[in-house]
N, C-alpha and C positions, 0 to 999 in steps of 0.2 A: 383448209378453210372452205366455206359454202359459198357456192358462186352465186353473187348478189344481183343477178340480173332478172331473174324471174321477180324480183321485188319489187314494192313500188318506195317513189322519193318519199322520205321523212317531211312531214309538217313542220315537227321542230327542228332548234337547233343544241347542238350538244358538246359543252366540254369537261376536261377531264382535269381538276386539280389534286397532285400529290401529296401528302404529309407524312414526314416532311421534305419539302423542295430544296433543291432538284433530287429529283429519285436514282439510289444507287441501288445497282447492283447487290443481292445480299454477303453481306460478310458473316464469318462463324459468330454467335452470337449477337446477330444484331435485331432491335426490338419489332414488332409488327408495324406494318404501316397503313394508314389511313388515305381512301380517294374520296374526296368530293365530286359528285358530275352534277352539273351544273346543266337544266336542261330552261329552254326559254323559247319566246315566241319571236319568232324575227320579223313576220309578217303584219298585215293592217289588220288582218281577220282573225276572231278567235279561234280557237284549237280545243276540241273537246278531243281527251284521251283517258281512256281506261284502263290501258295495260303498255309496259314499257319493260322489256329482258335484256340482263347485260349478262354478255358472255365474256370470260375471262380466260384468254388460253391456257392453260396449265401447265408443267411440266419444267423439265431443267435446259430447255433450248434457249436460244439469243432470242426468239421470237416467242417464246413462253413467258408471259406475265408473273401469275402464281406458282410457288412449288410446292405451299403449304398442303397438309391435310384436310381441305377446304370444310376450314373451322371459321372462315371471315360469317359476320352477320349485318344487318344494314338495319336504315332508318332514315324517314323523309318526313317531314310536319304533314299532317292530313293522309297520307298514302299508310300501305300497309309495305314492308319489303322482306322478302324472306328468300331464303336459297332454297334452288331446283334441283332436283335430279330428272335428267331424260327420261325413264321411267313414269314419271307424274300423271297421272290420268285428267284427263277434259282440257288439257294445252288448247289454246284455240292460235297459238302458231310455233310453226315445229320448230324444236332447237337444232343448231348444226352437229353435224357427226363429230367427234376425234376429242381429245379430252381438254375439258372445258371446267370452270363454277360457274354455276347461272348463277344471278338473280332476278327475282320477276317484283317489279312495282305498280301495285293497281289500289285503283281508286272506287270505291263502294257506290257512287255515284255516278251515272252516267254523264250527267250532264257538267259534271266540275269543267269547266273552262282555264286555258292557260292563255292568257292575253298578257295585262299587265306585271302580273305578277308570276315568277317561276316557279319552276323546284329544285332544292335542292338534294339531291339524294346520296347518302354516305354510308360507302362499305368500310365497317373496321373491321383490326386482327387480318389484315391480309400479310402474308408471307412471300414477301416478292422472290423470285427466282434467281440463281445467282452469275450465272453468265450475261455481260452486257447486252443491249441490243434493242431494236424496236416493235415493241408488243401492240397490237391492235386488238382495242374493244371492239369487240361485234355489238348492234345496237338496235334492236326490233319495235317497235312501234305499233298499235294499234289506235291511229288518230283517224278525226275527220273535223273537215269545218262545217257538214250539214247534219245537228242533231239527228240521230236512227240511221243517217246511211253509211254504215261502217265499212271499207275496203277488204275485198276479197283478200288482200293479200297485205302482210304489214311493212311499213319503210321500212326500208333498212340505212346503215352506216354504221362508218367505223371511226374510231378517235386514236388515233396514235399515240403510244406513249415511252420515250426511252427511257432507259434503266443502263446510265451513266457507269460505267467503271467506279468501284469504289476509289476515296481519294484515300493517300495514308495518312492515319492517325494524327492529331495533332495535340497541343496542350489542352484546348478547350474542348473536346470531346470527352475527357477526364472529370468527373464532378461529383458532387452528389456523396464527399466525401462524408460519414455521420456517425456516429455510435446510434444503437438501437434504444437505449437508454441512458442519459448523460451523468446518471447517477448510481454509484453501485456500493453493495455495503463490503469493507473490507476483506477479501476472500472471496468476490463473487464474482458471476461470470460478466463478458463482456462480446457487444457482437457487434464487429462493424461492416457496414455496409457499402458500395461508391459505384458508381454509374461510369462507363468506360468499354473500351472494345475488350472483347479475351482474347484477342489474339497478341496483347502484351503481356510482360510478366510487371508483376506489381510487388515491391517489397514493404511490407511490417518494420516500422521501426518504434524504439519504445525506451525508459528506463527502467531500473531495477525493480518499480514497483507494481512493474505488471512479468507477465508471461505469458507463453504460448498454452491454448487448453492440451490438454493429456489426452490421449487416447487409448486402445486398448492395445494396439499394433504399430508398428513403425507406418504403417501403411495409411492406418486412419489418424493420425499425430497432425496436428495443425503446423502447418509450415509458415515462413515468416515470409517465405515467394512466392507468392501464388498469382493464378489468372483468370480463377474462379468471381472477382468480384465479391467477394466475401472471406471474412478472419473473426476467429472467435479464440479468446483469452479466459487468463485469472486477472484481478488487479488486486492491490494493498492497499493502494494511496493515492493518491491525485496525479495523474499520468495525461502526458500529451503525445498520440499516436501521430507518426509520421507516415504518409503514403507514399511512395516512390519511383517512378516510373520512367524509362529514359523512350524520347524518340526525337532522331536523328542527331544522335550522340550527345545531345545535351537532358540533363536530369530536370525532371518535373519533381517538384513537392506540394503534397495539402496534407491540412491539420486538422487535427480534432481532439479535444482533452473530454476525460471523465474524470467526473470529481469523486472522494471518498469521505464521508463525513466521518468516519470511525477507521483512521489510516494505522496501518503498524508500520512504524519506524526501527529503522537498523541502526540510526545516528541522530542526533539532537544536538544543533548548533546555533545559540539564539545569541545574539549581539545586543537588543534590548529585553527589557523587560517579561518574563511568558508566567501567563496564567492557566491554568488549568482548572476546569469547573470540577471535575469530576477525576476520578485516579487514571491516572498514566502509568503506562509498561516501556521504557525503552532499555534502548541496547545499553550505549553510552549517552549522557548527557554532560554537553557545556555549553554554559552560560555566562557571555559578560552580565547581563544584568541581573534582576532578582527575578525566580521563577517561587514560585503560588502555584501548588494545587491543595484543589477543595476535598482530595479525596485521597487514597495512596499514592507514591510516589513508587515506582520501583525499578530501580536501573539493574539491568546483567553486567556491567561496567562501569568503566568509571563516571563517578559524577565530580563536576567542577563546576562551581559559580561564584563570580567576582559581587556577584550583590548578594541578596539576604535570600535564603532557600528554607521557604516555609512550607510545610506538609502539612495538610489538617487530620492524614490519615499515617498508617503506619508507612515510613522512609525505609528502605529497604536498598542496599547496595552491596556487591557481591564484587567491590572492588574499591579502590581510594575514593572517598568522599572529602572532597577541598572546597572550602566556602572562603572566602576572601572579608566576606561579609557576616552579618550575622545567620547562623544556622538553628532553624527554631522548628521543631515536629509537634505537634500537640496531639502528641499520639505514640508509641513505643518506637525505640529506633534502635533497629540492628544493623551490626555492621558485623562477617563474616569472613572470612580468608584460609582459604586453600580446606575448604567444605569442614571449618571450626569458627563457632562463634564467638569473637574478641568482643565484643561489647552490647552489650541489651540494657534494655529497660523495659522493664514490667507494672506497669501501672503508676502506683503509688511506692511501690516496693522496692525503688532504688536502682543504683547503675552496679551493674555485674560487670568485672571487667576482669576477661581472663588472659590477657596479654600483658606487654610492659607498660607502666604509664607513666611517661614523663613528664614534669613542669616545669618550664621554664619561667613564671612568675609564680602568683601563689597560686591552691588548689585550694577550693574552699568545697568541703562535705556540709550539706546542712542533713542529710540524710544521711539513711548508712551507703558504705561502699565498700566494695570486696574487693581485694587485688590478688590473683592466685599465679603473681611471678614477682622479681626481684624489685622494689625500686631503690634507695641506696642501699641498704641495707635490709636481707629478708628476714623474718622474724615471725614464726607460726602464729602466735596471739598477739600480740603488737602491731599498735600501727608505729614505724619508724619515723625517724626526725626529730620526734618530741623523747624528752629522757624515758628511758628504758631501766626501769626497776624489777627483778625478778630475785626469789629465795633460791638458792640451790642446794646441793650439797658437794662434795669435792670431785663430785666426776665433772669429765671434762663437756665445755657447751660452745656446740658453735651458733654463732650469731648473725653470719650471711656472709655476702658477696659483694663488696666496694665497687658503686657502678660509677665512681667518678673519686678523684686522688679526695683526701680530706684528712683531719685527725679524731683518734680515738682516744676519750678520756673515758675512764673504768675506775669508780670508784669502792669501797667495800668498808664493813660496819657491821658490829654485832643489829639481830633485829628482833627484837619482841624476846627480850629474854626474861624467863622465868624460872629462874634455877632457887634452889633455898639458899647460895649463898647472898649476903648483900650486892656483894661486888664478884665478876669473874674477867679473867685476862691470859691471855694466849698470843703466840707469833705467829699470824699466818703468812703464808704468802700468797699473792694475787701473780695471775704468770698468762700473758696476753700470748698466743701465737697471731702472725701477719706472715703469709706464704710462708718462707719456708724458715723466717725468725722466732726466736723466741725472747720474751719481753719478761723481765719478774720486777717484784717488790714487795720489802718485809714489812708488813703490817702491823703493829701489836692493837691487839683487837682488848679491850676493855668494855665494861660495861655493868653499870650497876642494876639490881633486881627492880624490872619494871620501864626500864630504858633502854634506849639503843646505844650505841656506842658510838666512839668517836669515828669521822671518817675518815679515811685514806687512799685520793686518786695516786693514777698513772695513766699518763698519756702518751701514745704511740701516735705516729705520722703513717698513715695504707696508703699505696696505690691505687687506681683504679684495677678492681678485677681479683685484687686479693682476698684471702677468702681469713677472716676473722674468729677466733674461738678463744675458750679463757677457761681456766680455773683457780681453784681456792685451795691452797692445802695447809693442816696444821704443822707448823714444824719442829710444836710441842707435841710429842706424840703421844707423852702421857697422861696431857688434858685433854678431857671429851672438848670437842669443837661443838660450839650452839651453833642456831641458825645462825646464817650471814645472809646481806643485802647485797648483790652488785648492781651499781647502778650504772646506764652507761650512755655516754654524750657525744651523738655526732653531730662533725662540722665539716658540709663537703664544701669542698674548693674545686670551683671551676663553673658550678651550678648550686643553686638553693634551694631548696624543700622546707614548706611554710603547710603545716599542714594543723588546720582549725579542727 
């Protein structure tokens, strides 16, 4: 320090406020600070002054102020204040030796006067130094109280100032918790920000429909611990970020949510009523009430709704579709199982259904309908249920597979005959197989020229699952056999097939 004696006393008076108070010690990342000096008249007489230097000790001692890269800069209403280097040429008072920040504050005016009114003069971005202890501003003045007679030499003083032991962290030094932007589109990033010491660890907390950003190396990978004061993600969906930080064994938390207007969902579970303006994609969907979309509908899963599930667009499910309620698309609807399509509709062009299709009441076609599997009874060109009329000849024809017990009535009759006799007549026999039975009965088959002939049932009792076939044989062998008709009549027992 420069020994203050050869100086003369200060006119004014001078002190020194912190920001912010009381001034600690620096800790590893803590923000720049602010002094106000406060300079004033204390006397009756006025004080004209043109030039006022503050020296700031520098360095990392108990007795060193600043340890910054003397980046601080100032500012005072009416004055000019700028930072010195020793070096400076036209100084009109010398600075002290050993390492210092000046600043010098002067006034364009000689004659500005400090009576009533002070100055206030403020260095920001100062970098206090981090060992405790008490710093003295050095304080140079070039005053006088008689306009033009300026002193050979300028006052001096000093302002003490400590620099407190940092205190340890607490909950409310923690803040400033925020996302960078509160709004992000489905798959986009997220950056959050929060005010806090680094010298704690901070944990990331979040649900499924965010995650941590990616990076190219384990090294650069965003962690969910950090002490940086900063976390960057992906999000989905409307996510509420948890912040977490423990001190003195008890855990702090702060919140903050970002919303998703366009969210992808893994699950859909609605209790009332859901509308959808526009087409939805989820995973699974269930619903008590009735879901409404204005657009496609398309589940990877199951859907279930206990109300009415209307689609304006194509319905699309790649698993059990259960509606409780009414089920209404105005638009094609497929349903698909184990990567084969069991059921479509294409336009105007009808339901294609190429699985089993059962009815438990009636089933009413106003269109066409395809069915390419069993339903009681399967039958190449026929729809089954309703009598089964076909011509044959005496090879043998199977008729299907019994999906439920019932009986089978087989009737037979000469049909469209046109022989040159008036009259023709033969014995045939009708002979039903059921698994692994066999059924007969002697027909005598008549018929006059231009008529069919009389008819002749027999009816058998099937199981479920047996599998039905019949033929015709003459057992006159030495009469040509004409066409025959079998007709044939199921009646299943257990279930009914009502088919328009």
């Amino acid at each position: 320090m420069t020994d203050p004696a050869p100086l003369g006393q200060p006119l004014l008076d001078y002190a020194v406020i912190a920001e912010p108070f009381p001034l600690y010690a620096a800790t590893e990342g803590a923000p720049p600070t602010t002094l106000h000096i406060v300079v004033s008249n204390g006397g009756a007489e006025s004080v004209y002054c043109r030039e006022i230097i503050f020296s700031l000790p520098h360095g990392d001692l108990a007795q060193s102020l600043v340890d910054g890269d003397k980046d601080g800069d100032g500012s005072a209403t009416g004055w000019t204040v700028e930072q010195l280097d020793p070096g400076t040429p036209g100084l009109d008072i010398a600075l002290p030796e050993g390492d210092y920040e000046h600043f010098r504050a002067t006034h364009q005016d000689e004659k500005a006067k400090v009576d009533r009114s002070g100055i206030t003069i403020t260095l920001n971005g100062l970098r206090i130094s981090k060992e405790p202890g008490t710093a003295r501003i050095e304080i140079r003045e070039t005053a006088t109280k008689k306009l033009g007679d300026w002193p050979t030499s300028p006052g001096y003083t000093t302002c003490a100032l400590t620099k407190f032991p940092a205190p340890a962290p607490t909950a409310r030094d923690v803040y400033d918790f925020h996302a960078e932007k509160p709004e992000a589109a489905s798959g986009g990033d997220v950056h959050l920000t929060w005010r806090g010491p680094s010298t704690l660890d901070y944990t990331i907390s979040y649900g499924s429909g965010a995650k941590a950003a990616d990076g190219q190396s384990d090294i650069v990978r965003q962690k969910d611990t950090v002490s940086d004061l900063k976390w960057d993600g992906k999000i989905t969906r409307d996510t509420t970020f948890y912040l977490t930080y423990t001190i003195n064994k008890a855990t702090h938390c702060l919140t903050t949510t970002v919303t998703v207007p366009d969210p992808s969902l893994a699950a859909l579970h609605v209790e009332g009523d859901a509308t959808v303006d526009g087409s939805a994609t989820v995973g699974s969907l269930t619903a008590v009430g009735a879901v409404t979309a204005g657009g496609a509908l398309t589940a990877k899963d199951a859907v279930t709704v206990t109300g009415e599930l209307t689609a304006k667009g194509a319905l699309s499910a790649e698993d059990t579709v259960t509606a409780a309620g009414l089920l209404s698309a105005n638009g094609d609807l497929t349903v698909g199982y184990g990567g084969t399509q069991k059921l479509t509709t294409s336009g105007n062009s009808g339901l294609d259904v190429q699985g089993p299709l059962t009815a438990g009441g009636k089933l009413t076609a106003n269109g066409g309908a395809a069915v390419y599997s069993e339903m009681y009874l399967e039958a190449p060109t026929d729809i089954l249920g309703q009598r089964y009329r076909r011509t044959f000849d005496t090879n043998q024809h199977t008729y299907g597979t019994a999906l439920t017990d019932g009986m089978l009535t087989m009737t037979v009759c000469i049909t469209d005959h046109t022989g040159d006799n008036d009259n023709i007549g033969y014995l045939a026999r009708l002979y039903c197989d059921v698994g692994n039975a066999e059924y007969w009965v002697d027909a005598p088959i008549m018929a006059q020229s231009g008529k069919n002939g009389q008819r002749h049932p027999m009816s058998v009792f099937v199981r479920k699952g047996q599998t039905i076939s019949g033929r015709v044989d003459n057992v006159d062998g030495d009469v040509a056999m004409d066409k025959v008709r079998v007709e044939l009549d199921w009646f299943p027992i257990g279930k009914s097939l009502d088919l328009q």
